[in-house]
C-alpha positions in Angstrom: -6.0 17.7 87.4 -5.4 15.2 85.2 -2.0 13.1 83.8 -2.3 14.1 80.5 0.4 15.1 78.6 2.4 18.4 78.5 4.2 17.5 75.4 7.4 15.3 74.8 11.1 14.9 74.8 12.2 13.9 71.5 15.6 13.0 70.4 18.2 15.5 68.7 21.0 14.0 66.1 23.4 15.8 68.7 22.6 13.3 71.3 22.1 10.4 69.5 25.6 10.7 67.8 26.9 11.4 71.3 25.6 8.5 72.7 26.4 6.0 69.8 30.0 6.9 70.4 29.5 4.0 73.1 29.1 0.9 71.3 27.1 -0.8 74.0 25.1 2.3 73.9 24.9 2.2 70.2 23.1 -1.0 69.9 20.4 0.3 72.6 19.6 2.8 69.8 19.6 1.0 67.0 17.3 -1.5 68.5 14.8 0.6 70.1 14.9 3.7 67.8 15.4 7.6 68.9 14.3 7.8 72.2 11.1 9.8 73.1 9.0 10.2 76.6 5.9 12.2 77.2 6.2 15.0 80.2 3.7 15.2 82.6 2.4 17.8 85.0 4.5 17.7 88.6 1.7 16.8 91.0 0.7 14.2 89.7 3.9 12.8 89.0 5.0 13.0 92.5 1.8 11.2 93.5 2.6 8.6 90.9 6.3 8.5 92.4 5.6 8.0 95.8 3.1 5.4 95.2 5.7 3.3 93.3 8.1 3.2 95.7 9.5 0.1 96.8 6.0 -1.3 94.9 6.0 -4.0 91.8 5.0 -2.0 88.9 2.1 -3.8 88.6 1.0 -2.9 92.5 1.6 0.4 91.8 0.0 0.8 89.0 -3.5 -0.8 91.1 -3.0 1.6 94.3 -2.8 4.7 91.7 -5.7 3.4 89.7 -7.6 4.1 92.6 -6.1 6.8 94.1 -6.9 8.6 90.6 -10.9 7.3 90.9 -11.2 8.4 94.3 -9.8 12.2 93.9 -9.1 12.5 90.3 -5.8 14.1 91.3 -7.0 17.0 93.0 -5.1 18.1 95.9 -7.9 19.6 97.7 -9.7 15.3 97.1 -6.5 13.9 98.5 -6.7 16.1 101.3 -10.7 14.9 102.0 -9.6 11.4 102.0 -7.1 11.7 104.6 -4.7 9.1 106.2 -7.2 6.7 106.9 -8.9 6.9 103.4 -5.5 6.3 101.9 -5.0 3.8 103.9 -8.2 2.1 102.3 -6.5 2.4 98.8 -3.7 0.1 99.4 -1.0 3.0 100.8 0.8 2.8 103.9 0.4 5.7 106.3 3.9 6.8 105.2 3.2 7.4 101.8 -0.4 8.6 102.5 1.5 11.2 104.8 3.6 12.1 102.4 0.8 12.2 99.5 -0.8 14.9 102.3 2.0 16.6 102.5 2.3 17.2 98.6 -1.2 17.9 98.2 -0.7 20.7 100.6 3.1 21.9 98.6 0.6 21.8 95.6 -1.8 24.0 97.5 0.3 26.4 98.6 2.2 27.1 95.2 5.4 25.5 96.4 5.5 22.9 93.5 5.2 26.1 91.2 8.2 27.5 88.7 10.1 24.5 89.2 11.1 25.2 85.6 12.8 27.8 86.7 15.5 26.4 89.0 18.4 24.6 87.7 18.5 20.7 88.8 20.2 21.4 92.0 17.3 23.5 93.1 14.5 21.6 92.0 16.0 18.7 94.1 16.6 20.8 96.9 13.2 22.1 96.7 11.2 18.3 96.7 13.2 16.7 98.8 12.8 19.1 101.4 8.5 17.2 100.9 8.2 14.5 103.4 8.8 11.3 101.9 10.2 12.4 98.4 13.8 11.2 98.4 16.4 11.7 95.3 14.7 9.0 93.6 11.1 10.8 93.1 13.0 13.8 92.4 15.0 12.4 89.0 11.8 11.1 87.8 10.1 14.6 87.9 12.8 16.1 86.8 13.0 13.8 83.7 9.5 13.1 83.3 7.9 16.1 84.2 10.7 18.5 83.2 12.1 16.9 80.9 15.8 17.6 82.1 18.0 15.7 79.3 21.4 15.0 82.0 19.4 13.1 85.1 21.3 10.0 85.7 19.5 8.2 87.9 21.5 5.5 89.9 19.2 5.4 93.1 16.6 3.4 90.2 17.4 0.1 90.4 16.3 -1.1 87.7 18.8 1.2 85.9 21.4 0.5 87.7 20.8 -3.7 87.3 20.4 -2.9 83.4 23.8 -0.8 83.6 25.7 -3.4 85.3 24.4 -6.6 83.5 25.2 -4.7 79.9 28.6 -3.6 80.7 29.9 -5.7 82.9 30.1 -4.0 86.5 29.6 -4.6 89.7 28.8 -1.3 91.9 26.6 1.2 91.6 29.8 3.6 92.2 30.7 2.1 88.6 27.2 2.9 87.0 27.8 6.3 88.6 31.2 6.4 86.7 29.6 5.0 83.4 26.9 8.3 83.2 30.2 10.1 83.3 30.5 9.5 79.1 27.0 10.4 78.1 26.8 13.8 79.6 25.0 16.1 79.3 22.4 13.3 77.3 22.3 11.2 80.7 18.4 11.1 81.0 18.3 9.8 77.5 20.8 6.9 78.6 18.8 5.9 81.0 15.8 5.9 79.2 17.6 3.5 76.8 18.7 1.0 79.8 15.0 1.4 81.5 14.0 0.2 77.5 16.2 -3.0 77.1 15.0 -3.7 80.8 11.3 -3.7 79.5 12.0 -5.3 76.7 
């Protein structure tokens, strides 16, 4: 299994004129352009997730370099390597026991039909996986199922981005703040992960 691409979100006018309704908001798009993100299949995803976690973006990207050389993403490969091959990629036992336990989810068709089930239930569904908290769960469901209302405030890079643009000073009022770009939240975000990049 590979990373590739299952397609992409890609901005509607409808959301765009929703979201420029808040000028802060407004200048995100007009500086970066409609917003667009590629969706990507869900094991991987999680993998990639759970290998970021508390990680620099640039150590994450190393330890998933190699943990996509050494199994190319196969659940039955991750399995092989176990917690001590993990462990000689860079991963901590945690997250190369919670990488086992997604590669057995994937195995057993748990991770399957997530389409399916509205955001509630996929939530419920991985965070019920060792090791995948809400976190890992909003990033598959924006970037994997390309749910358009995920606001993610346990990101903290979202939430800095929120509070340094408009002012505030908890992440109860970044919560608050999705409240006005419902039901285009995901996209939101997406703009304040953007400006945070750039």
């Amino acid at each position: 299994m590979s990373v590739e691409h299952l397609g992409r979100v890609v901005a509607s006018a409808e959301a765009l004129e929703h979201l420029a309704r808040d000028p802060v908001m407004a200048g995100l798009v007009a500086r970066h352009g409609p917003y667009s993100w590629g969706l990507h299949p869900v094991f991987p995803s999680l993998l990639r997730a759970v290998v970021g976690q508390q990680l620099s973006n640039a150590a994450a990207r190393t330890i998933f370099a190699r943990l996509k050389r050494a199994t190319d993403l196969e659940p039955e490969r991750v399995l092989e390597l176990g917690e001590e091959g993990l462990r000689s990629l860079g991963l901590a036992y945690a997250k190369g026991r919670a990488l086992l336990g997604i590669a057995r989810a994937e195995l057993a068709g748990e991770l399957a039909g997530l389409e399916r089930l509205d955001d509630a239930g996929v939530m419920r569904r991985l965070t019920a996986l060792a090791g995948v908290g809400p976190w890992t769960a909003q990033m598959v469901l924006i970037f994997s199922l390309g749910r358009l209302d995920v606001w993610p405030t346990s990101d903290l890079g979202m939430v800095r981005q929120a509070q340094r643009l408009y002012g505030l000073t908890s992440r109860a009022e970044v919560e608050e703040l999705g409240r006005r770009f419902a039901p285009y939240r995901s996209a939101a975000a997406h703009y304040l992960w953007t400006e945070g990049d750039s």
